[in-house]
C-alpha positions as CSV (number, residue, x, y, z in Angstrom):
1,X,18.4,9.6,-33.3
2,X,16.6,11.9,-30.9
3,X,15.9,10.8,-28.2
4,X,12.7,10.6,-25.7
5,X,14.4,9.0,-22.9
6,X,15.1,11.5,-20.7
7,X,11.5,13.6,-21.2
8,X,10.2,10.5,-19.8
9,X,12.4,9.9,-17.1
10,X,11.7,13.6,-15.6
11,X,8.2,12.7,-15.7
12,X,8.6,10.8,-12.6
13,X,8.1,13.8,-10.8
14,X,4.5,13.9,-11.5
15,X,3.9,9.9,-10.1
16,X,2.3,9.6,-6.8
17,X,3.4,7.2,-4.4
18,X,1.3,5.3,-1.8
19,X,-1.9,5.9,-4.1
20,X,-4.3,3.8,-1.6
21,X,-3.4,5.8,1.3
22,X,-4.0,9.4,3.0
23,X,-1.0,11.0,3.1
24,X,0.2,14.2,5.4
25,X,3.0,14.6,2.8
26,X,3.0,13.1,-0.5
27,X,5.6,11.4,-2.3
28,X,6.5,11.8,-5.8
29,X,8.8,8.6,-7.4
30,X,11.2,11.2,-8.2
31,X,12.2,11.9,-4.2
32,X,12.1,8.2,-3.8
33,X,14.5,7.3,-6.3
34,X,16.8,9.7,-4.5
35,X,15.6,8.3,-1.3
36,X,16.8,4.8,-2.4
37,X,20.0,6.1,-4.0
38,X,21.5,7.4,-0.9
39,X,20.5,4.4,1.2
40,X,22.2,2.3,-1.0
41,X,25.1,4.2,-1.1
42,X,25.5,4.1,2.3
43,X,24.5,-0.1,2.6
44,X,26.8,-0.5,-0.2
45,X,30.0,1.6,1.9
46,X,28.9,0.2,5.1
47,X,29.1,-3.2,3.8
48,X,32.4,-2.0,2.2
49,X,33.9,-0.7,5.0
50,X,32.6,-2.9,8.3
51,X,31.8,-6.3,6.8
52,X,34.5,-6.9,3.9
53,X,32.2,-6.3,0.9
54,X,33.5,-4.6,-2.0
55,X,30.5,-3.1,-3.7
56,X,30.3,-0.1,-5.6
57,X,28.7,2.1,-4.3
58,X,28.5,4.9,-7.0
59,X,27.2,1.9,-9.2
60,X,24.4,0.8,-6.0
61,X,23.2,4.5,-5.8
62,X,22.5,4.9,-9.7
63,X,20.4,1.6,-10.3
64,X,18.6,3.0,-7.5
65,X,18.1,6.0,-9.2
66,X,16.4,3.9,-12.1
67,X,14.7,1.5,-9.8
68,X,11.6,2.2,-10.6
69,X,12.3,4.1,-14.1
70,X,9.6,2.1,-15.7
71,X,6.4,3.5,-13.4
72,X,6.7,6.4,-16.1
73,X,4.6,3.8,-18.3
74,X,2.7,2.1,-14.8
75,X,2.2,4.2,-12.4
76,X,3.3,3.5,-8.9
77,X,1.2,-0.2,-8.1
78,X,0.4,-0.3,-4.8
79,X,1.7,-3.5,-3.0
80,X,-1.6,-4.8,-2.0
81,X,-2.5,-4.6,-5.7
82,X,0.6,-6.3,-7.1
83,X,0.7,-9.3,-4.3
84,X,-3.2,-9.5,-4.4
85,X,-2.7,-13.1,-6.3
86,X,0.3,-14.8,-8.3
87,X,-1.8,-14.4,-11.6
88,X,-1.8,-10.9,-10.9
89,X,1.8,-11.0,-9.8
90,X,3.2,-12.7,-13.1
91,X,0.7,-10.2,-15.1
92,X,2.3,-7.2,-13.3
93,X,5.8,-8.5,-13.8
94,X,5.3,-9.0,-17.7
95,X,3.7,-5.2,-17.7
96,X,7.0,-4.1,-16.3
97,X,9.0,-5.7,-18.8
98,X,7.3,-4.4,-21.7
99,X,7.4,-1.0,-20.1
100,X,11.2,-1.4,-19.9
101,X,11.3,-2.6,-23.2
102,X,9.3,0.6,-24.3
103,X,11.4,3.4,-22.6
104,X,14.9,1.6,-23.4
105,X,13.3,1.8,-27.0
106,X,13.0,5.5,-26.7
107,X,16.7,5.5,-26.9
108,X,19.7,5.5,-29.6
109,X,20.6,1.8,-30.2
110,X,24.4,2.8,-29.3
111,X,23.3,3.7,-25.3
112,X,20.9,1.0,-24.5
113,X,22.9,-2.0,-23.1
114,X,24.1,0.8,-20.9
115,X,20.8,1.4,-19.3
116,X,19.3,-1.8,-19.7
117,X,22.2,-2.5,-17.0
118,X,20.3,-0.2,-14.8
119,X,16.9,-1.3,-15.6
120,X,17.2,-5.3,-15.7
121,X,19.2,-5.2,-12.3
122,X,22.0,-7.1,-14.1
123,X,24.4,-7.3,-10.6
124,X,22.6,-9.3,-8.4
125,X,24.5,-8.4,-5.7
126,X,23.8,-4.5,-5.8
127,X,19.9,-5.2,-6.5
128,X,20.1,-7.2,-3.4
129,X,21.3,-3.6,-1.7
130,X,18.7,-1.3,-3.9
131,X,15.8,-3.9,-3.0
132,X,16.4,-3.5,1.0
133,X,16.8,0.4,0.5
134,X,14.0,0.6,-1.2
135,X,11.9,-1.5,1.6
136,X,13.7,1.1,4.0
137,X,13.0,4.0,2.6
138,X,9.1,2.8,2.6
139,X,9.8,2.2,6.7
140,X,11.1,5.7,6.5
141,X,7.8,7.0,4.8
142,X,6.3,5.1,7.5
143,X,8.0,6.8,10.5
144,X,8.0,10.4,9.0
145,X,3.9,9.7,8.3
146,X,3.4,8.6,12.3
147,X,5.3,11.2,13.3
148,X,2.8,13.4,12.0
149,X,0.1,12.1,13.3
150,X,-1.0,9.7,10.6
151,X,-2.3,6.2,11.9
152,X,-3.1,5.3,8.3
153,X,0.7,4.0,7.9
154,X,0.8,1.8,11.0
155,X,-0.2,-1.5,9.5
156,X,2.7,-1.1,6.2
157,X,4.8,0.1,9.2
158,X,4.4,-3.6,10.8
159,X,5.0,-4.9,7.8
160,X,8.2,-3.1,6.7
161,X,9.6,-3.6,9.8
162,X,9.7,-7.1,10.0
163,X,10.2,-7.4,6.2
164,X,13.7,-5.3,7.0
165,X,14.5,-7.0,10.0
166,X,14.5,-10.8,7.8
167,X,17.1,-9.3,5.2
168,X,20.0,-11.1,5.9
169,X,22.9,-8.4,5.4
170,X,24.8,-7.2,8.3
171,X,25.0,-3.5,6.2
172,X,21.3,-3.2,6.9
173,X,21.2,-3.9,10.8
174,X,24.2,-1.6,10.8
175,X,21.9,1.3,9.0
176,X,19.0,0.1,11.1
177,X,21.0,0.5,14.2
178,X,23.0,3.5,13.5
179,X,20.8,5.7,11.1
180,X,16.7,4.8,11.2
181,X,16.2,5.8,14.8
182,X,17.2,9.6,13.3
183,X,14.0,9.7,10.7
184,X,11.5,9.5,14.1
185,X,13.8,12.7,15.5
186,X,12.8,16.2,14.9
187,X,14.8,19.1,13.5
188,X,15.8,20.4,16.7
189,X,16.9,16.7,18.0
190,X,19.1,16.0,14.9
């Protein structure tokens, strides 16, 4: 069977992020994905190495790489949008099912349990990891905006602070602590 799969996937590279705001630079879901895949590489071997964990981290980084596979089919949703009420909430969380359904349908029968693994978030314990990268790497998008200059980010900036600060896992203070404070540096300070 041929296979679609992939066409679609590389498609993420035309998706806009952060579609109800003005952006100084803007963000395609492709650089996201990567985004969230090395942040949860790192949460997953800082957990590993200074809090006992034993996640995999290779395993963390590529479910973040698929994250948000199924906005090929979507779009990117803004928050405000997909929070705006729970009816809206439960209608948006059906959409993305069936658009998972209809990209792991646009591959052979033989390879999709493997990326229905990515896509349904089967460990729960590495989507718990992807979910706070993801919600960091928006704070990042935050900073980098402010730091040039854009006030239109200061209100999701607010929010993703505190929203980062109430995850519960030592791996993510450690990142906030040892590695955020870098993204509001410029070249010649790194």
């Amino acid at each position: 069977m041929k296979s679609n799969f992939f066409a679609l996937l590389f498609r993420q590279k035309h998706i806009r992020r952060w579609g109800l705001m003005r952006n100084t630079t803007p963000e395609t879901l492709t650089e996201h994905s990567a985004q969230v895949a090395v942040v949860a590489h790192a949460l997953a071997l800082a957990g590993n190495r200074y809090f006992g964990r034993s996640y995999n981290a290779d395993r963390a980084a590529t479910m973040a790489l698929f994250h948000d596979a199924c906005e090929v089919f979507t779009g990117d949703m803004p928050t405000p949008v997909k929070y705006f009420s729970p009816q809206m909430r439960e209608s948006y969380h059906e959409i993305e099912n069936a658009a998972r359904d209809k990209l792991l349908g646009k591959l052979p029968r033989e390879l999709q349990a493997d990326y229905a693994a990515l896509l349904v978030e089967s460990d729960e314990n590495l989507a718990i990891l992807v979910k706070a990268a993801d919600k960091i790497c928006a704070l990042v998008k935050c900073i980098e905006e402010e730091k040039s200059g854009n006030t239109e980010f200061a209100s999701a900036k607010r929010t993703l602070w505190a929203a980062v600060e109430e995850i519960d896992l030592p791996e993510v203070k450690w990142f906030v602590e040892n590695a955020l404070g870098g993204f509001a540096l410029d070249v010649d300070e790194l």
